[in-house]
Structure formats: C-alpha cells, structure tokens
C-alpha positions in Angstrom: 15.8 6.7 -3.7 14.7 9.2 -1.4 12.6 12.0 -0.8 14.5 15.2 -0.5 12.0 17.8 -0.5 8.6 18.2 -0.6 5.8 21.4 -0.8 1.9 21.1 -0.4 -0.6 23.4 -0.7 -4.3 22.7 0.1 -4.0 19.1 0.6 -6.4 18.4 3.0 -6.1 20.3 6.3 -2.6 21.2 5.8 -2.6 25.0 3.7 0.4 25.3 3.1 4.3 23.3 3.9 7.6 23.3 2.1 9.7 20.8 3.8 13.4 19.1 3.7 13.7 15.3 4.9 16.7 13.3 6.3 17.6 10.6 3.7 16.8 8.3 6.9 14.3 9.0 9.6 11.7 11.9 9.6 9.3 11.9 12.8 6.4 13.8 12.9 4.7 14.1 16.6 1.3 15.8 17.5 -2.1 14.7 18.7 -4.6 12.8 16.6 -6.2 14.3 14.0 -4.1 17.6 13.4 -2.2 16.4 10.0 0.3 13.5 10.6 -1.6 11.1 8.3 -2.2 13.4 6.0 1.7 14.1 5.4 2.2 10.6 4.8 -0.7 11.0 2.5 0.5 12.9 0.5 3.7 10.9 0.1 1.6 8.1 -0.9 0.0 10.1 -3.2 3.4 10.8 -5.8 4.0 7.0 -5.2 0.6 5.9 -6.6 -1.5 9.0 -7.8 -3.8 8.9 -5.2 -4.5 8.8 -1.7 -4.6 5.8 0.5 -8.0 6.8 1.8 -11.2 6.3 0.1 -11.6 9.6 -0.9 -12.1 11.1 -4.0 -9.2 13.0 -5.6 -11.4 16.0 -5.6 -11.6 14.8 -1.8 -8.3 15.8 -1.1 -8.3 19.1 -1.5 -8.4 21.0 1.6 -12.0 23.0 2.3 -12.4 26.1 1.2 -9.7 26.2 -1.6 -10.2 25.6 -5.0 -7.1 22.9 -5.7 -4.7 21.1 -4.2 -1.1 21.0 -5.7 2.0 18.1 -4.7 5.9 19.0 -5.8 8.4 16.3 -4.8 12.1 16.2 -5.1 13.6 13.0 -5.4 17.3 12.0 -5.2 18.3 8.5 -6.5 21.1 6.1 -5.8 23.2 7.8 -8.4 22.5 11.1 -7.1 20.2 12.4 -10.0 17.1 14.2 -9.3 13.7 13.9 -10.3 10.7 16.3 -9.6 7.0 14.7 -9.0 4.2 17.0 -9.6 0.7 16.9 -9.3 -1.7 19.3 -9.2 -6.1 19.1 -9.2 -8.4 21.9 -9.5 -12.4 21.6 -8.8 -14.3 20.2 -11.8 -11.2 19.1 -13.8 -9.1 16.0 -14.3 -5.8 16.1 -12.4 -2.5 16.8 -14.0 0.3 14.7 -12.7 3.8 15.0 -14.4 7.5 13.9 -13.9 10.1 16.2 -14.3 7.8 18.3 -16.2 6.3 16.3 -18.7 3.0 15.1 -18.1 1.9 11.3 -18.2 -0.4 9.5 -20.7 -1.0 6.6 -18.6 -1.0 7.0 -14.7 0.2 3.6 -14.6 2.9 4.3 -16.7 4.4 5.9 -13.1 3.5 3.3 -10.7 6.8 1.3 -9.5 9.0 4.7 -10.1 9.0 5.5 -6.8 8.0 2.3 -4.5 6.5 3.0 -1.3 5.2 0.8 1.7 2.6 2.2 4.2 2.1 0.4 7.4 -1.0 2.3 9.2 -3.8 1.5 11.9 -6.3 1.1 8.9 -4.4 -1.9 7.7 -5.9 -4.9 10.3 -9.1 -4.4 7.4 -6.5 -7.0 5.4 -7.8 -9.2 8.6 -11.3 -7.8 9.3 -12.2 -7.0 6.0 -13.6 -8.7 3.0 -11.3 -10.3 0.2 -11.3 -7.4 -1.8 -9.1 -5.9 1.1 -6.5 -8.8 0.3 -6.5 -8.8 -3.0 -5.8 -5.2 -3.2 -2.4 -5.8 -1.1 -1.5 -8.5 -3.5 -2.2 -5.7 -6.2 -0.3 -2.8 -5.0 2.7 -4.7 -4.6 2.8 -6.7 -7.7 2.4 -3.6 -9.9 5.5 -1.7 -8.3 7.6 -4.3 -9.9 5.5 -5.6 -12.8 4.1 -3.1 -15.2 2.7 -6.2 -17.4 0.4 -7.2 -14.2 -1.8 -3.8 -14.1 -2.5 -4.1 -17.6 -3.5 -7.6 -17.3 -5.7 -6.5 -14.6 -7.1 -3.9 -16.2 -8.0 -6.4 -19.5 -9.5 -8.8 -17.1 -12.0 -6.5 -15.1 -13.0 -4.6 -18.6 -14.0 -8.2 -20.0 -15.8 -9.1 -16.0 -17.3 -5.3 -16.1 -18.8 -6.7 -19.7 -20.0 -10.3 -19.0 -21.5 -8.5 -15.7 -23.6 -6.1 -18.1 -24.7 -9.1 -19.6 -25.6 -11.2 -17.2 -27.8 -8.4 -15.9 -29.9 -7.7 -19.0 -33.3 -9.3 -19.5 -32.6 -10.6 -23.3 -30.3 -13.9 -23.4 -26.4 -13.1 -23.8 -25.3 -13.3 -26.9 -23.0 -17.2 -26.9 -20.5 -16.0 -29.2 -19.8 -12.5 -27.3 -20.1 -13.6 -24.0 -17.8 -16.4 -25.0 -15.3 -14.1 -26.0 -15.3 -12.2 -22.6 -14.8 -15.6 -20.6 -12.0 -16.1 -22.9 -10.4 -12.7 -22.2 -11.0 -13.3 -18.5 -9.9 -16.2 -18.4 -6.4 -16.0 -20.4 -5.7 -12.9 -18.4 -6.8 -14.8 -15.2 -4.4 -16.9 -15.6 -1.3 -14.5 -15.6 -2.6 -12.8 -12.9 -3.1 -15.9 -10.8 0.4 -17.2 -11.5 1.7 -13.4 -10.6 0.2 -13.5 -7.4 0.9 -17.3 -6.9 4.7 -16.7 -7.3 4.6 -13.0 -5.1 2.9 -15.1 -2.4 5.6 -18.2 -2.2 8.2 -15.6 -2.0 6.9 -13.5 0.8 5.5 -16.3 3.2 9.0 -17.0 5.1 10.0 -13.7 4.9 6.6 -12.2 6.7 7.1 -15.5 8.7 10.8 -14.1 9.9 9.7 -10.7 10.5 6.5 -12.0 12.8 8.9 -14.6 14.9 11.5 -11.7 15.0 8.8 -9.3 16.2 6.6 -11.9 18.8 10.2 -13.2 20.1 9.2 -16.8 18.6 6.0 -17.0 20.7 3.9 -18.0 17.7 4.0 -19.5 14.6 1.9 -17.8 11.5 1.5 -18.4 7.9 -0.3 -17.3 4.7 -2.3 -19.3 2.3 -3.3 -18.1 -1.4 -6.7 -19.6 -2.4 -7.8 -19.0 -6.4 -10.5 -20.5 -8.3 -7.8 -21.0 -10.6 -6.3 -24.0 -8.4 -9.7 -26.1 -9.4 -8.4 -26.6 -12.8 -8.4 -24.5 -16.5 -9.7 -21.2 -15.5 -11.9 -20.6 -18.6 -13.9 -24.4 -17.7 -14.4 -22.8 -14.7 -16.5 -19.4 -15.3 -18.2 -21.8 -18.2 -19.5 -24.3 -15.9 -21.8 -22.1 -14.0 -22.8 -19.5 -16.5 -26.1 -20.4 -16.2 -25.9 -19.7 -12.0 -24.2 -16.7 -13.4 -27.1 -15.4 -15.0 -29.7 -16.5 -12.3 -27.8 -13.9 -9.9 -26.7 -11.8 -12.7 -23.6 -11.5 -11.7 -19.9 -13.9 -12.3 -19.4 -16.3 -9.3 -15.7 -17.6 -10.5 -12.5 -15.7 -11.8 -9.7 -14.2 -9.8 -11.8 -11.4 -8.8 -12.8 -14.0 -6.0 -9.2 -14.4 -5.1 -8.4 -14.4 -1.1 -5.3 -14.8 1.3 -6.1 -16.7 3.8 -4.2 -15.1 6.9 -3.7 -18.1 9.9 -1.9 -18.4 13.3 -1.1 -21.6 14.2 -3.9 -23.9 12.2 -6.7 -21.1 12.7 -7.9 -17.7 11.2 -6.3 -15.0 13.1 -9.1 -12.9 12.1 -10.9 -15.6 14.7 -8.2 -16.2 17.3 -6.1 -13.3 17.3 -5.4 -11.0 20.0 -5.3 -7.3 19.2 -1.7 -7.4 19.5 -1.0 -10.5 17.7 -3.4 -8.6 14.8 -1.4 -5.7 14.6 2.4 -7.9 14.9 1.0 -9.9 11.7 -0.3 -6.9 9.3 3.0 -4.9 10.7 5.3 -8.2 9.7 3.3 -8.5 6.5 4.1 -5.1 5.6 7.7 -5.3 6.5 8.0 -8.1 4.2 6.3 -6.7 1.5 9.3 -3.7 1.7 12.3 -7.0 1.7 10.5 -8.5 -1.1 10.4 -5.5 -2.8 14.1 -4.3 -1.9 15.3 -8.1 -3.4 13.5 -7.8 -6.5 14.7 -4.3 -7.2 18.4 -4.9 -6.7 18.5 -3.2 -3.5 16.6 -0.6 -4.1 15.0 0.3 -0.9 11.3 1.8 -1.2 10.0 4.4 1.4 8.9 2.9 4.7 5.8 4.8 6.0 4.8 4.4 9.5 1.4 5.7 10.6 1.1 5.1 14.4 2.3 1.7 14.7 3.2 1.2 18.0 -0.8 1.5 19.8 -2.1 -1.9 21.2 1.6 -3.5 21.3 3.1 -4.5 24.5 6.7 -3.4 25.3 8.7 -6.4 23.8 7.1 -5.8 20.5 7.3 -2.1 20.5 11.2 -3.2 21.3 11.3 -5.4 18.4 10.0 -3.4 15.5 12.6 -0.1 16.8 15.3 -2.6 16.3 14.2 -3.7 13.5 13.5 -0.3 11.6 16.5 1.5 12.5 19.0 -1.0 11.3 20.9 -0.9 8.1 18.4 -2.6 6.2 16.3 -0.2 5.8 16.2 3.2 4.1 14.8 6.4 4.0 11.2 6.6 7.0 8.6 8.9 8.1 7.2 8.1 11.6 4.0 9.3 13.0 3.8 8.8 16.8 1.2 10.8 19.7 5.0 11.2 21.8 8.3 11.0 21.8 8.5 8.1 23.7 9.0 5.5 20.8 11.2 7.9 18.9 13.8 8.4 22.0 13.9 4.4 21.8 14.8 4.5 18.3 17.2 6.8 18.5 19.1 6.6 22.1 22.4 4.9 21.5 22.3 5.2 17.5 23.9 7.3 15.0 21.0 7.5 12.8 20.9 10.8 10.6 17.2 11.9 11.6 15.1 15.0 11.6 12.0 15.9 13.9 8.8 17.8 13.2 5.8 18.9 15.4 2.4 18.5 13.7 -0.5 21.3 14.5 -3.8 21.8 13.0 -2.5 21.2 9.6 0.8 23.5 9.9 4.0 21.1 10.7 7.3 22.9 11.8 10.5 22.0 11.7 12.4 21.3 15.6 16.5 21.7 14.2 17.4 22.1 17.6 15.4 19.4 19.0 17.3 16.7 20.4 16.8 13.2 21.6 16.8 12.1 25.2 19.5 10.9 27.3 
C-alpha cells in the first residue's frame, strides 16, 4: 500500500497543500522548523488518528483557523483505492472516516494502513521512562493485532478503577476490588505473552540491522522484563495490596512493563555514544517495519524518516542509504536540512523518486529537479 495523494489544510503551520507522491521515495528539504515534520505528521496522523506529538488534536490545527481537515488517497497491492479522511473543528469531537463512512471505534482503523516513523524524538525509548517503551511495544502490536488494543484497553479501565480505590479514605470494598485484580490480571496475562512473543521475534532482526548499520563494531541486544515473569500475575498485584493502598496507587501489573535496551552487557542509555544511541533506536525501528512486512505477507508499511542522518558519522550515514533504497523496502518520505544525503541515495540508482522544498509551511513540488552527478 502506498500513499498516492494527499491534501491538508490548517494542519499546523502548513495552510494549505495538495500533493502527489512517488510509490517509492519522497524527499522533503528545507531548514528546521518551516514544516517537514509536520508533513510526516500528518501522515502519521491517517495511520493512527493522531499526531505523534504530544499535542492535543485541537493542537493540531494551525493558529488562527478554525479546523484542520486530512484527505488521503491510498493505492493497494491490487490496485484498489481507498480515501482517509479526517476532519476537526474547535470545540467538537473529530470526524474521521474511510472511504466515506465514518468509524465507531477509532481502533477499528489502526493496522489498515501500517506506518513506521523513525525521528530525532525517538532516543526518549533510551532516555526516557518505561512508559516510553512500553508505548513502542504498543504501537506495533496493535497494527497487527486488533485483540491486543482491546485487551489493553480492559486492563487500564480495571487499573484506572482499583487506582480510584486505592486512593479513597474508606477501605476498598474485597469483593469489588477483587474483581478488578482479576480483570487485570487475566488481561495482563494476554498482553504480556503478546509482547513476550513480538519481542523474541524482533531481537535478531534489530540485532542484523544494528551489525549491518555499525559495520559489526558492536554487539547489542534487547531484554523484556514483566512482573508477569515472577509467577501468576493475579498472586502478584494480591500480594502487596496492602502497599498498594499505603501509596494509593498499584505497584505490580504490566503497566510496569520495560525493555531493557543494552550494548554489550550494559545499559546504552549509560554507555552509549550519541551515535551508537541513534544506530540502535534507528535499527530498532527498521526492524519493527521487517517484523511488520513478515507478519503481514509482505505487505510493506510506510517508512517515515524524520532527519535521521544528524550525529552519525559517514560509515553509518552509508549504511542506512544502502539499506533504505534497496528492494526491501517500499513506499518513503525523507526529511533532510540538504541534499547531501539524498544525492547519496539516489546517485547510481534507478529509484522512482520525487523531490520537494519545504518553506514556512508551504511545500512545492521541484519536477525538474534532478540529482547530482
């Protein structure tokens, strides 16, 4: 599937854009801060219904205006087409519909179109808290497993409860809060083994991509840790229930899940360069698009690339071009500061490409534009 054609208005600083995309690589060159991200924004955005920012969706509409409105065209393997819309005005819910008809559940549309962004912001999965992990453990799963959101949904209703009631002043209820542990804990448990299974299957292929990338200069792994691994999950929130209620909030479940993300024996959060930081969230993210191309049948998601190459030395840069513009890969969208990076993707190659220059928010369209010699 691909992304044929796509029009924006008021979505953040860009006014207004109708656009048409190369089934394989579509760059997008301009300084920082006058709209690149916010393309790839809003291509995240008809992937997931939302942005990839912390922002509100009323956030996202561009000052001054009143809404913000999303139309994309998308081809798939069988050369069928299906529109994306989504539209927000101020004060109301958003609307967002495929091929006209308008969805009940958002989540009902995650996994249509699967997407993987790979963007400065993502060396939080090493700087960041847990939470920052679990969510890339989240937005995976769900593109391929409409049974895990709703088991994740179940579980943090029943957490969200036995929180509430941890907090009050009167005693909890036995019998109710009972209930909830036994909600969490039965829906714990599917989620666990979900993300158990996702993480066995992506650890040798992030660990090909990173050796691929780093030339086999240094070894890297990843290691799932889950409250769940110290034996039945519901004995486990039961044990300490009544710590539970002295900090008034639940100490155990798989909403205290983490990766643990090493190099060598150590935390590369501890011992990594910022090179070697950005080679392993760049080879995690590459895997995460093979793992989701194999478990599709083939199907490859959208590859979006937000500034990757900063802070990478010239053998690494050389790496991830050769690994991005061979066959395994499908339909891109580059951001880059020059055209440096692009010229090495493309010199020699045959690849089917178009370019655009980014400007305060308006991005136009160079045809006639054509790569260095």
């Amino acid at each position: 599937m691909f992304l044929s054609r796509l029009s924006i208005l008021n979505y953040k600083n860009i006014s207004e854009a109708e656009l048409a995309f190369s089934q394989k690589l579509n760059c997008f060159i301009g300084h920082n801060g006058v709209g690149k991200t916010n393309l790839l924004d809003a291509v995240y955005y008809l992937s997931f219904c939302r942005s990839s920012c912390s922002v509100t969706d009323s956030g996202a509409i561009r000052h001054g205006a009143g809404f913000f409105m999303l139309d994309g065209r998308y081809v798939n393997d069988a050369g069928d087409e299906d529109r994306v819309t989504c539209g927000m005005k101020h004060g109301t819910k958003k609307h967002f519909k495929l091929n006209k008809k308008e969805y009940r559940r958002l989540s009902a549309h995650i996994g249509l179109i699967p997407l993987i962004l790979v963007s400065p912001s993502d060396t939080i999965l090493i700087e960041g808290g847990s939470e920052e992990r679990r969510r890339l453990m989240d937005v995976v799963i769900s593109q391929y497993d409409g049974t895990y959101i709703e088991a994740l949904n179940r579980y943090n209703k029943a957490l969200q409860q036995r929180n509430s009631m941890l907090k009050a002043d009167n005693e909890p209820d036995d019998t109710l809060i009972g209930l909830l542990e036994e909600q969490m804990a039965e829906q714990g448990e599917i989620i666990y083994h979900k993300r158990d299974s996702f993480i066995k299957e992506l650890t040798p292929l992030f660990q090909d991509f990173y050796r691929s990338i780093s030339q086999e200069k240094e070894s890297v792994t990843l290691r799932y840790v889950s409250h769940c691994q110290r034996g039945p999950l519901l004995d486990v929130i039961r044990r300490d229930r009544n710590k539970d209620r002295a900090v008034g909030y639940s100490l155990h479940g798989i909403h205290r899940d983490d990766l643990e993300m090493l190099i060598g024996d150590y935390p590369i959060r501890r011992e990594g360069s910022q090179g070697q930081n950005k080679t392993y969230v760049i080879s995690l993210k590459l895997a995460q698009f093979e793992f989701l191309k194999n478990i599709r049948n083939n199907v490859r998601p959208i590859l979006l690339l937000d500034d990757i190459f900063d802070k990478l030395d010239a053998s690494r840069v050389e790496q991830i071009v050769r690994i991005v513009g061979g066959d395994g890969f499908g339909q891109i969208f580059l951001t880059d500061t020059n055209r440096e990076h692009l010229d090495r993707i493309l010199r020699g190659s045959e690849l089917d490409y178009r370019l655009f220059y980014v400007e305060n928010g308006v991005i136009e369209n160079k045809e006639d534009d054509h790569v260095q010699a």
